[in-house]
C-alpha positions in Angstrom: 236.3 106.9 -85.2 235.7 106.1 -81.5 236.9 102.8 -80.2 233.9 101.3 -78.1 236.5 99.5 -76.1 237.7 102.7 -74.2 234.4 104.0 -73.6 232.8 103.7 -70.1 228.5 103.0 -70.1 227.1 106.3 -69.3 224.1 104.6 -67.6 223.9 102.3 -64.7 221.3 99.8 -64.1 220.0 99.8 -60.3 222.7 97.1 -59.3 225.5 98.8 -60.6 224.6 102.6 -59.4 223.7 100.7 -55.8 227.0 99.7 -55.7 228.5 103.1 -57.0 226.8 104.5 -53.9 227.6 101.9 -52.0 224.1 102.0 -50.6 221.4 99.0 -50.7 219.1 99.0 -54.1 215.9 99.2 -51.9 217.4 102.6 -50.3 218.4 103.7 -54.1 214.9 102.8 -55.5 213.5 105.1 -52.2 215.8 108.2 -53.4 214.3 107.8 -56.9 211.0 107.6 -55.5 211.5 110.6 -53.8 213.4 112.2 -56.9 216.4 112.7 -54.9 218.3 110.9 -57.6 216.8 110.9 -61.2 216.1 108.1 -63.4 216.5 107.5 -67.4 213.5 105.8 -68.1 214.0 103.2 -71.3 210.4 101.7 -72.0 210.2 99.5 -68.6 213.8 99.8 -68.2 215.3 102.3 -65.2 218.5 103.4 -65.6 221.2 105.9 -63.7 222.8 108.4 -65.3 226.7 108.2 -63.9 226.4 112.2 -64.1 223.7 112.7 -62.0 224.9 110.1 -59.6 228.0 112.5 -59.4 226.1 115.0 -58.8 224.0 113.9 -55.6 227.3 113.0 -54.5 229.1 116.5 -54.9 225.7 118.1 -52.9 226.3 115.6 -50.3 229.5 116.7 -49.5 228.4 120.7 -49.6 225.3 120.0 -47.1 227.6 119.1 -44.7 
C-alpha cells in the first residue's frame, strides 16, 4: 500500500510551476503558448507536469 503522505503532486498548477521556474506566470503561460513547455490539460484546468518542467530545465543548461 502507498502512503499518500510521502507522495509529492506530479502536476503543478500555473502558480506553483511559475514559482518552480522562478519566472512570472504571464512569461510561463507565453512558453506554453509557444509549446516550449507542455501542458496537461484537465477539462478547463491547465496543469504542469513536474517532469516536463525538468526537462526544459536540463535543455536549458545544454543550449548554453
Amino acid at each position: 500500500m502507498i502512503n499518500n503522505s510521502t507522495l509529492s503532486p506530479r502536476l503543478m498548477d500555473s502558480k506553483s510551476a511559475s514559482r518552480y521556474l522562478a519566472i512570472s506566470e504571464r512569461k510561463l503561460w507565453e512558453m506554453s503558448k509557444s509549446n516550449i513547455i507542455p501542458v496537461v490539460r484537465l477539462g478547463r484546468a491547465v496543469r504542469y507536469d513536474i517532469n516536463d518542467l525538468n526537462t526544459f530545465i536540463r535543455k536549458a543548461k545544454e543550449s548554453r
